[in-house]
C-alpha positions in Angstrom: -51.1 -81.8 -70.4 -47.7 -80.5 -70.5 -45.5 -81.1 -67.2 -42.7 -83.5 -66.2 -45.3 -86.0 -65.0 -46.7 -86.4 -68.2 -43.8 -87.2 -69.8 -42.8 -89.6 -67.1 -46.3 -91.6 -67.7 -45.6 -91.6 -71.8 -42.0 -93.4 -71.5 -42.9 -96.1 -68.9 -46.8 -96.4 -70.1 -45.2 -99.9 -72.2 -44.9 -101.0 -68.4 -48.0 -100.4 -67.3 -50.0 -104.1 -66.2 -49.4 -105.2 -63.3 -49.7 -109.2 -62.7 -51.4 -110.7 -59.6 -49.6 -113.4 -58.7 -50.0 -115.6 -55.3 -48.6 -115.5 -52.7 -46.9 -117.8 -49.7 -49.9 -119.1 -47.3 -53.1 -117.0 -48.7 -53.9 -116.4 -52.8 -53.1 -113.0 -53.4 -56.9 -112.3 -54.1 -58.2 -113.4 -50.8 -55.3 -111.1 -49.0 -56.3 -108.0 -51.3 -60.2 -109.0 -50.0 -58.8 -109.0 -46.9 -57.3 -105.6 -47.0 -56.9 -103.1 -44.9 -57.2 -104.7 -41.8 -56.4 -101.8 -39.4 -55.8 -98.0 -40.3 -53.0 -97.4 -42.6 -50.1 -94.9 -41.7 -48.9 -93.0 -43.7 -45.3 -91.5 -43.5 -44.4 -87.9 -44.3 -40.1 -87.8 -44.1 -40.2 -84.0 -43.6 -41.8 -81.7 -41.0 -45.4 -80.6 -41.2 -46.6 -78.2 -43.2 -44.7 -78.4 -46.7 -45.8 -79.2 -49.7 -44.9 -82.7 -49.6 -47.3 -82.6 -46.0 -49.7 -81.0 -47.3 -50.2 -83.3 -50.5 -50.1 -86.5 -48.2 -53.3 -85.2 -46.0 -55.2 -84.4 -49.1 -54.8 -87.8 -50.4 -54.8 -89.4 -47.5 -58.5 -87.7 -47.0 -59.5 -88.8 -50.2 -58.6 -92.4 -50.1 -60.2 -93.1 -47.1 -63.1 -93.8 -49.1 -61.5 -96.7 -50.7 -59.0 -97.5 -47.9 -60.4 -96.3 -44.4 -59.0 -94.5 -42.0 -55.5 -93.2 -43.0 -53.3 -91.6 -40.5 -50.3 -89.1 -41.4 -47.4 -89.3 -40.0 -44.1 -87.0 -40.2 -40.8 -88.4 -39.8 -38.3 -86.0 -40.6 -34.6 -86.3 -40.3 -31.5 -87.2 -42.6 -32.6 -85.7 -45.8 -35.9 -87.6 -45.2 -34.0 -91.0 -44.6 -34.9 -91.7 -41.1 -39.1 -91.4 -42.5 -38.1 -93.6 -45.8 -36.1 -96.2 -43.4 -39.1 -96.6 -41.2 -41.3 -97.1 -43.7 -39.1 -99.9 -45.5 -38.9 -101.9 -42.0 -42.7 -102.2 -41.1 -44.5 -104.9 -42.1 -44.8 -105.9 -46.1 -49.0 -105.5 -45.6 -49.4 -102.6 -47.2 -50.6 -100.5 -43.8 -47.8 -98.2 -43.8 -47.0 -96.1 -46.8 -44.5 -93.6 -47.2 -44.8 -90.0 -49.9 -41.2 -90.6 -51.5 -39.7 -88.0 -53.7 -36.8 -88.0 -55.8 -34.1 -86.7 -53.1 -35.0 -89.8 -51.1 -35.6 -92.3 -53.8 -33.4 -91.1 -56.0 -30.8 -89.2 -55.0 -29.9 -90.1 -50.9 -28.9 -93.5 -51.7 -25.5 -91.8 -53.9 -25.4 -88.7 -51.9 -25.5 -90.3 -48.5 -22.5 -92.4 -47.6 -25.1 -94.6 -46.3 -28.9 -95.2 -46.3 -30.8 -97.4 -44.4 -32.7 -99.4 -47.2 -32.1 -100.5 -50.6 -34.0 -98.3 -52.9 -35.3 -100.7 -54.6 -35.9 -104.3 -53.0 -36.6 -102.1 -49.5 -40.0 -100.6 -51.1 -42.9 -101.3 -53.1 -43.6 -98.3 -55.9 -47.7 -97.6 -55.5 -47.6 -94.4 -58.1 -46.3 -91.3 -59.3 -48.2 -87.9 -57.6 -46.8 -85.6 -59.7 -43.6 -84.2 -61.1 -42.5 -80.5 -60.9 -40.5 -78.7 -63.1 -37.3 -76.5 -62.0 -36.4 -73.5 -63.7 -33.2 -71.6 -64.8 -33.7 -68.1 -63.6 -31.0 -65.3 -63.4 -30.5 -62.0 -61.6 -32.2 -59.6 -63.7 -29.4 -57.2 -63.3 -26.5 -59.7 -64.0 -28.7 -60.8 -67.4 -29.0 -57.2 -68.7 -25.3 -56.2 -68.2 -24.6 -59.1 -69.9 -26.8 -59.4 -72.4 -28.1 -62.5 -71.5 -31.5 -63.2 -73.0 -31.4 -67.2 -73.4 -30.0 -70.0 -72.2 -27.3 -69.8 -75.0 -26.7 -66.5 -74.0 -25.3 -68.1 -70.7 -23.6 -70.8 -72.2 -21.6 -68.4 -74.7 -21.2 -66.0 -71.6 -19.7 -68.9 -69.5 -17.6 -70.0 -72.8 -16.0 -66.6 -73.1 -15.6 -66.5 -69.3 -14.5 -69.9 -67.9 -14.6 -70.1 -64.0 -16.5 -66.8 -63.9 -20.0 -67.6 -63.6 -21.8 -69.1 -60.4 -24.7 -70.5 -59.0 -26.1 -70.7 -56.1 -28.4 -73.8 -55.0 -29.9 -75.4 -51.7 -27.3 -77.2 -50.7 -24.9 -79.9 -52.5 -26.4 -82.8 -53.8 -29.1 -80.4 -54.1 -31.6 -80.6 -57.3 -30.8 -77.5 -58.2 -27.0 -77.9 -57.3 -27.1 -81.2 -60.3 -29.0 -79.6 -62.6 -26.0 -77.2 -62.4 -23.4 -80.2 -63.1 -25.8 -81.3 -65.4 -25.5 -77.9 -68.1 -21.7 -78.5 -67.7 -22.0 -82.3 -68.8 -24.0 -81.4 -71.3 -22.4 -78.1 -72.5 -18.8 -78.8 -71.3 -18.6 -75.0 -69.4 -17.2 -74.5 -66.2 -19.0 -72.8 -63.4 -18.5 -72.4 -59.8 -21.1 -73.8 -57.8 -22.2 -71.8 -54.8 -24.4 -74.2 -51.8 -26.1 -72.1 -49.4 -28.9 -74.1 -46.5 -31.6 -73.8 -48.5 -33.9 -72.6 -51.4 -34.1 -69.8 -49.8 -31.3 -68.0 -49.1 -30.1 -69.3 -52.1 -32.8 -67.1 -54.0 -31.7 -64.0 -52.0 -28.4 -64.6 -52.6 -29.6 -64.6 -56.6 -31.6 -61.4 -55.9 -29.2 -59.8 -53.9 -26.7 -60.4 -56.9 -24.6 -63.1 -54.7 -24.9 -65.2 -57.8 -25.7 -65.5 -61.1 -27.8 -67.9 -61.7 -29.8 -70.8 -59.7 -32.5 -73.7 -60.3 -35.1 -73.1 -58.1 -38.5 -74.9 -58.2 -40.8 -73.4 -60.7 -44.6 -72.7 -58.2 -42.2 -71.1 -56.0 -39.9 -69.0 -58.5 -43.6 -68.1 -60.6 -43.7 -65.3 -58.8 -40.8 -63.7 -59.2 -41.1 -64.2 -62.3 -44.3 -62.8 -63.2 -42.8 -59.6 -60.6 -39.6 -59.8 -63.3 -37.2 -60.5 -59.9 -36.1 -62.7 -61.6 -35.2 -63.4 -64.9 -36.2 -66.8 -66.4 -34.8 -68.6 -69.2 -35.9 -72.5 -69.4 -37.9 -75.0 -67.3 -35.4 -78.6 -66.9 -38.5 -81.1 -67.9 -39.0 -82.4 -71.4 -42.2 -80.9 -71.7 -43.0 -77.1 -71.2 -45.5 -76.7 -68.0 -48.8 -75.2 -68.2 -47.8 -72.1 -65.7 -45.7 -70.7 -68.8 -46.3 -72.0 -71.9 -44.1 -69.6 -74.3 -41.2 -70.9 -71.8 -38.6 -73.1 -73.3 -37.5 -76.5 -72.4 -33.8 -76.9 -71.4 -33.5 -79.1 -74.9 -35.6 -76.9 -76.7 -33.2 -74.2 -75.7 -30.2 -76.3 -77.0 -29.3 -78.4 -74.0 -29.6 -81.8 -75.1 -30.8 -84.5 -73.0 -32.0 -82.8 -70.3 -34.5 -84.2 -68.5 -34.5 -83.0 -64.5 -38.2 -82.7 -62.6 -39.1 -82.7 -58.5 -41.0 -85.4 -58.5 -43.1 -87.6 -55.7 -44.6 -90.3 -55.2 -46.3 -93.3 -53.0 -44.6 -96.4 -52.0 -44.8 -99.0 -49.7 -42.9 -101.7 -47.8 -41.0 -103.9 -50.1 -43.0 -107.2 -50.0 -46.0 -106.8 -50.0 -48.3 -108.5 -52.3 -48.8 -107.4 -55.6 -52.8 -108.0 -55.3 -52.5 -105.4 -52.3 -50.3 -103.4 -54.2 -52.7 -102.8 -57.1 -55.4 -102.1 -54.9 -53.5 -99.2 -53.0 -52.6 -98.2 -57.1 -56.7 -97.8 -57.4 -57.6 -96.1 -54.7 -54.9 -93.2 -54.8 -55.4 -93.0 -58.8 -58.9 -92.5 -58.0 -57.6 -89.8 -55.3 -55.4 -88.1 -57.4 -58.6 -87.0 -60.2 -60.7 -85.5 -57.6 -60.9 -81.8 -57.7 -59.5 -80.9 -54.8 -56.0 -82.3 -55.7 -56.2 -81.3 -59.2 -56.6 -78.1 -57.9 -53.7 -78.3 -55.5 -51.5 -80.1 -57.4 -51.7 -77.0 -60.0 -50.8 -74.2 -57.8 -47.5 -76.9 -56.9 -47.0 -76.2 -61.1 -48.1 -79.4 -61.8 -50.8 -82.1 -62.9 -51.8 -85.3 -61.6 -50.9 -87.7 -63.7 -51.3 -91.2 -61.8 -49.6 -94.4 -63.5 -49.7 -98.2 -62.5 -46.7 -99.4 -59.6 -45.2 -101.3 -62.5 -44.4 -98.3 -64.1 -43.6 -96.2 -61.1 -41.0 -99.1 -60.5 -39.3 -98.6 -64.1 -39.3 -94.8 -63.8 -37.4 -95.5 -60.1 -34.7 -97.7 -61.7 -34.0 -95.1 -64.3 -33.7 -92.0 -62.3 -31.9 -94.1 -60.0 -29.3 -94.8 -62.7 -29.2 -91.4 -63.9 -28.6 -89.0 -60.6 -26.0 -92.0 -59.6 -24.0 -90.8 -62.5 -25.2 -86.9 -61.4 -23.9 -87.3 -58.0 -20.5 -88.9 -58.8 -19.9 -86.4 -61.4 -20.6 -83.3 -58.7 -18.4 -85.3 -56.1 -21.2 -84.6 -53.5 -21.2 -86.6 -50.1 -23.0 -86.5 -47.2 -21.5 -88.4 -44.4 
């Protein structure tokens, strides 16, 4: 397998067991017999019918075998804050779950000038869905006037140029908008950035020839890629994905350390018992192999790759620590 989520599951795989240890007024084992008790909810912080939505039913349908009746729930709002924050107050039983993803768990609690929950202590990591890559694409157009057939292409163009180029993304604090403060980190250009509301009219805006460049999410760039509207130079994981193999990684292209991927996830309310806890892990790892999500999670440009709450918990702390240092650098706020 070659995606973000792989990669994820090799560095925090030395995390991987899980301890059962007991807990205040019941042994842990005789709670996790005793589980579920009623039907489990499970929260959705974004309106119906995106890809985050649509993953959460599929699962949710296929853990009901283990689990019983789950119920789906969107909670949109805030950047997907007022879902998260609902989730983090319920009841540490493991009956309401919650899809995180790394604007919520990751990048809100920086971002945001407040949240309400503690991305850590307020939640308890069940596993990693998947991870999607982001790509680098430019307008066509812009590339060929330029010349600009690679990602050091851009950087030299941007060296020569300083201030000149721009890029559009959805919105600051954005993914795409930090992978973008990220290649200046890294390469030490300078580029305007360009926040429009949205992927979307960001990638007119890139088509139209608005901007230069943009990272837009790599299922729903493929297209345009494949139509060559777009021209694309690297995806931002550390490990090519399986929708374009002969496509670079952002290090392989030169850009060291660069390690970026939409990724998403299933948590729980901080609290609850680690026997519960591992048997939520099961039951969506077993979910997550059945065709049917397989299946999905590929045309999303990705593979499951489920991994143990102990490491889910690790790979939060990190990428906590990392878009922290991100979000101070772009000096993005959201009041």
């Amino acid at each position: 397998m070659v995606n973000g989520a792989l990669s994820i599951f090799r560095r925090y795989l030395s995390v991987a067991c899980v301890g059962v240890i007991a807990t205040v007024g019941m042994p842990a084992t005789a709670m996790a017999d005793n589980f579920p008790e009623r039907p489990l909810r499970f929260v959705v912080p974004y309106a119906p019918g995106g890809p985050l939505d649509t993953m959460a039913r599929l699962l949710a349908e296929k853990a009901e075998s283990e689990l019983g009746v789950i119920t789906v729930e969107n909670k949109p709002g805030a950047g997907g804050n007022i879902g998260a924050s609902y989730v983090a107050k319920a009841a540490p039983d493991g009956h309401t779950l919650v899809m995180g993803a790394v604007a919520i768990n990751a990048i809100n609690p920086w971002l945001y000038e407040e949240v309400p929950f503690d991305p850590i202590d307020s939640f308890e990591p069940i596993s990693l869905v998947a991870s999607v890559p982001n790509v680098l694409v430019l307008n066509p157009k812009f590339a060929d006037n330029n010349d600009i057939a690679s990602v050091q292409d851009l950087i030299d163009y941007a060296k020569a140029n300083p201030g000149s180029l721009n890029y559009g993304s959805g919105g600051n604090g954005s993914a795409g908008h930090l992978a973008g403060e990220l290649v200046q980190v890294r390469t030490g250009i300078d580029m305007v950035h360009v926040p429009y509301a949205g992927a979307s009219p960001a990638k007119m805006a890139l088509m139209s020839g608005e901007v230069d460049f943009m990272f837009d999410n790599l299922a729903s760039a493929a297209g345009l890629i494949k139509e060559e509207k777009v021209k694309a130079l690297a995806v931002t994981t550390v490990e090519r994905s399986f929708m374009f193999p002969d496509m670079p990684t952002m290090e392989e292209a030169g850009v060291e350390d660069f390690d970026l991927g939409t990724w998403f996830g299933v948590l729980t309310t901080g609290g609850t018992p680690e026997a519960i806890v591992a048997q939520l892990n099961a039951a969506f790892s077993k979910a997550l192999q059945s065709d049917d999500v397989v299946e999905a999670l590929r045309t999303m440009g990705s593979e499951a790759e489920p991994i143990s709450s102990a490491a889910f918990k690790a790979m939060l702390e990190s990428e906590l620590e990392k878009y922290k240092a991100l979000v101070e650098v772009s000096g993005a706020k959201i009041e």
